[in-house]
N, C-alpha and C positions, 0 to 999 in steps of 0.2 A: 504494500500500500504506500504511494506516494504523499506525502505531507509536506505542502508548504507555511512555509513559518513569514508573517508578513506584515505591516502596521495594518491596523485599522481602521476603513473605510466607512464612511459614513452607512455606505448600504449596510454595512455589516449590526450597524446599532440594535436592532432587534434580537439580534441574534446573542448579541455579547449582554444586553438587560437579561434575557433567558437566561444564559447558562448564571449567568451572576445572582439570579432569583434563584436558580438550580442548587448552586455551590450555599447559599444561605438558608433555604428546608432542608441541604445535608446538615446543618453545623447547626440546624433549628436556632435558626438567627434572622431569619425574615424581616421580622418588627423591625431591624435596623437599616434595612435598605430602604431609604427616603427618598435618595433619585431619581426622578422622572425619566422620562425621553428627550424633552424639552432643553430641560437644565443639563443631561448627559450630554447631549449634541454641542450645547453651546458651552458647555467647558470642555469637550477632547476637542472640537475645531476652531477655536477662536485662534486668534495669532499668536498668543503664547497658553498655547492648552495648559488645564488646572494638572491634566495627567496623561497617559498613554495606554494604548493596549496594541499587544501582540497577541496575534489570532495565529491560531492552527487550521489548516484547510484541507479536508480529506476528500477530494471527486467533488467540490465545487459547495462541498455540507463545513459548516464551521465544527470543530471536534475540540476545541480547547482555548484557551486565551491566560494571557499574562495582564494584569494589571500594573502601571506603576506610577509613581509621582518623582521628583528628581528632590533633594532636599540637601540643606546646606551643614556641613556637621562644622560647629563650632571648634570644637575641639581640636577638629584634624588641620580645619582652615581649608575643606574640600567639600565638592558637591558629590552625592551618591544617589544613586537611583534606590529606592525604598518599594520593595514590592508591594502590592497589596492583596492581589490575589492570583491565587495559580489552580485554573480546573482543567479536567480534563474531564470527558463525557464519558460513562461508565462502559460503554460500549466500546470505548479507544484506549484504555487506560492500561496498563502494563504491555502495550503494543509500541513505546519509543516518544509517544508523543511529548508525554510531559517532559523529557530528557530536551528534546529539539527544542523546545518552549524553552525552556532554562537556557541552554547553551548560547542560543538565539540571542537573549535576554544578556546573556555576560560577554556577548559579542559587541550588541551594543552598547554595553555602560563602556567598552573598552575604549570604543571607535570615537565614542564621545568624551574619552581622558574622564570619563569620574573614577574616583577611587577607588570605590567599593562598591558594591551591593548590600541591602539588608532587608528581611523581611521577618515574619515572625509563623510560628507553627504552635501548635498546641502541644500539650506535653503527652499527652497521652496518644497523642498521633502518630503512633509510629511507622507504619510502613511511610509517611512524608517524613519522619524523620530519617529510616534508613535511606529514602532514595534521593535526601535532600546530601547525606553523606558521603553517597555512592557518587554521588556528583563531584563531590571533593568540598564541600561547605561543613563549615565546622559551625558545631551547637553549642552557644553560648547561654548556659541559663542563666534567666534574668527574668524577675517579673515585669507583669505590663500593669501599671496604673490609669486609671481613666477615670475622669470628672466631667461626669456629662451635663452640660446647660438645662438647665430643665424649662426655657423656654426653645418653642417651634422657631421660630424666627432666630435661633443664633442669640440673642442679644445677651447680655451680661446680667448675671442674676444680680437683684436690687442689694448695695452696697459692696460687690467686688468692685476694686477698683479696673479702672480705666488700661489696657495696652497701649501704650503710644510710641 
């Protein structure tokens, strides 16, 4: 089976809301996909997209995608690509796909001089962790904290102060 690995196209948008509503009833995470069509359209294709997606193409059917955003790491005093999501369709999945997807993926962060990559797996996830290994990426454990706004609109809950 031929798979091409390739940016994402607008047509493709349906396609990649799917597998991404897909990828969140696995991880029964639904509730937290907010993103429309609308707003996904108008942050991947604006002149400086909020983010990027790399698609897997099997006989003209979409079978996988990469998510990512590009981000500044302080520390290093470098920009790295931050993954967000990596699926692959259960029907394509220990057939190479997710492998090309990655590879793909560390080709561009190369081509584009970022530093590194990073992205985050669950702990108990382990066949992604052995195949994020098998890759040659090494698991750093580290917790994830999150402080979610508890208004819809973003805004700053009443007396946080101000980012400026």
């Amino acid at each position: 089976m031929k798979i091409v690995i390739r940016n994402m196209a607008k047509a493709d948008t349906d396609s990649v809301l799917g597998m991404m509503r897909d990828l969140a009833v696995h991880h029964d995470q639904l509730e937290y996909v907010k993103i429309d069509r609308e707003q996904f359209v108008a942050q991947a294709f604006r002149e400086h997209p909020s983010f990027g997606v790399f698609v897997a193409e099997a006989a003209g059917e979409l079978v996988g995608y990469v998510s990512y955003t590009l981000n500044f790491s302080i520390w290093a005093g470098s920009t790295f690509l931050g993954i967000d999501d990596v699926f692959v369709k259960p029907g394509y999945r220990s057939l190479g796909v997710g492998q090309q997807l990655m590879t793909y993926t560390r080709k561009e962060a190369e081509r584009l001089g970022l530093s590194h990559l990073k992205w985050e797996v669950e702990k108990d996830n382990h066949r992604a962790i052995r195949f994020y290994e098998d890759l040659g990426a090494s698991l750093r454990i580290k917790g994830v904290v999150t402080w979610r706004n508890e208004s819809e609109k973003g805004q700053l809950a009443a007396g946080a102060p101000e980012i400026m």
